[in-house]
C-alpha positions, 0 to 999 in steps of 0.5 A: 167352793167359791166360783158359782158359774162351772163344769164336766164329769169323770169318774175316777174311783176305780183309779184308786186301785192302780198300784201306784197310789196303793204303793204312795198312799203306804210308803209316803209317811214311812219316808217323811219320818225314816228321813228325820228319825229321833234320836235318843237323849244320851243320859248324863253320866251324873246328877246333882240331887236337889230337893223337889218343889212342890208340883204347880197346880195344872192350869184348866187350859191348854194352848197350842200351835200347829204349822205345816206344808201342803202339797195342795189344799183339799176341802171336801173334795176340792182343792182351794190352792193350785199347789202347795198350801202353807197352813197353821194355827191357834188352839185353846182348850179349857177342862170344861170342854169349851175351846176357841180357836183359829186357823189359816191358809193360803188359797187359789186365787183364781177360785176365789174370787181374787182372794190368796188367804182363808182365815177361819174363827171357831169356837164350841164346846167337846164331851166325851162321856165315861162310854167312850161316846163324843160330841162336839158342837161348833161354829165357824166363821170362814173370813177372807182378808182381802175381802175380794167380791162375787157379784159385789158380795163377801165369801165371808160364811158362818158354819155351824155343826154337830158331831158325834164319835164312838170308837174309830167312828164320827159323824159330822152335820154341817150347815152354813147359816149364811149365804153360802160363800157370796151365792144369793139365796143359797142359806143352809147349804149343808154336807154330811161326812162320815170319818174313820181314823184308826191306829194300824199294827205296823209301822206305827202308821195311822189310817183314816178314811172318809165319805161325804156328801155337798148339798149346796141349796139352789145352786148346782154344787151338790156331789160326793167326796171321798178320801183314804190316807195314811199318815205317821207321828215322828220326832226331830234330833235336838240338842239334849232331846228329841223335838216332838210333834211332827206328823206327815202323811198322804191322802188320796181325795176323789168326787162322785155325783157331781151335779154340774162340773162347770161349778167346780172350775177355776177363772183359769178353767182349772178343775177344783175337784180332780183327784188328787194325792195330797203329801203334807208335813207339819207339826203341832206344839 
């Protein structure tokens, strides 16, 4: 996503099917929650009775928190750190729709130019009406801390995009109004991803898959991307009861008409854009 200069091409998509990544791809999230399975809160053998207050008022707003450990760091088909990536953030949530919010992580870099953290900063407004259809419009700006160059130019990159949703189904419309990651003259670089995110009958499992497509305007960065993962809830033994919120999974992520594969190596000549079978855990709170 942020070295402008590289590339070479092998397709891969027939490496999906050998049974090893089939047989990772199903039994990784079963593994992650069966190795921390919750534990029952043993009922108290007797309670005081206590007359009940008056229920507060639910506040307009939710706030929350999410943390968890990447084996790679994987961005529309790249990967933006050579190993595990650690990743959270801040999410605000009004009644209204409007939501803000802010999320980080740690990137490769040799990628990027010399920078080692991501900070992203949005901000937009969710609806989903009485049908069951959802939209959502949001802006995001990708910040870069150490504020390392590309040419004597910030990565710094403003995104906006439209979605909507219907059932299992979404689609995203992204277009960065700024240069795109420090590139002259490469304004309204878009990508189109297509998602699928399912609950599946057996072991609790939830699928998702996607399909996108990297229009990088005047540079030679355009290809696909595609990804299937499986991924599964679960909660932790506590004292008195069970820690909520856990979430671990695999994610299988693959390219395909890639323009020019010089564009996607790293300084280290590492290719960004290589299959990868990605294992994460994390939890949201």
């Amino acid at each position: 996503m942020f070295n402008l200069h590289q590339g070479n091409y092998m397709n891969s998509l027939a490496w999906i099917k050998n049974r090893h990544v089939v047989s990772a791809l199903c039994a990784a999230p079963i593994l992650f929650s069966c190795a921390y399975a919750s534990a029952e809160a043993a009922a108290p053998a007797a309670v005081e009775a206590v007359a009940a207050a008056p229920a507060e008022p639910a506040p307009p707003y939710t706030l929350s928190f999410n943390l968890g450990l990447y084996s790679n760091y994987m961005f529309r088909g790249v990967a933006l750190s050579d190993g595990p990536a650690l990743q959270g953030g801040i999410d605000w949530a009004h009644s209204s729709g409007f939501y803000l919010g802010t999320w980080f992580s740690t990137i490769d870099p040799d990628y990027a130019v010399g920078n080692h953290q991501e900070v992203d900063l949005y901000g937009g407004y969710a609806y989903t009406f009485e049908n069951g259809l959802g939209v959502n419009f949001m802006g995001n700006y990708y910040w870069y801390p150490e504020n390392r160059k590309a040419d004597g130019k910030s990565i710094d990159s403003f995104e906006v995009s439209a979605a909507i949703s219907y059932k299992l189904l979404t689609y995203t419309y992204y277009n960065v109004l700024t240069d795109y990651y420090g590139a002259r003259d490469s304004k309204n670089a878009d990508y189109h991803e297509l998602k699928v995110n399912q609950k599946l009958p057996i072991g609790d499992l939830n699928f998702m898959a996607k399909v996108g497509y990297q229009n990088t305007r005047n540079l030679a960065g355009d290809q696909g991307d595609y990804a299937i993962g499986l991924n599964r809830d679960f909660s932790l033994p506590g004292a008195g009861k069970p820690i909520e919120g856990f979430n671990a999974g695999v994610i299988f992520t693959d390219t395909f008409n890639v323009e020019d594969q010089e564009f996607y190596k790293s300084s280290s000549d590492r290719d960004v854009n290589d299959k990868k079978l990605t294992f994460y855990v994390k939890r949201t709170w």
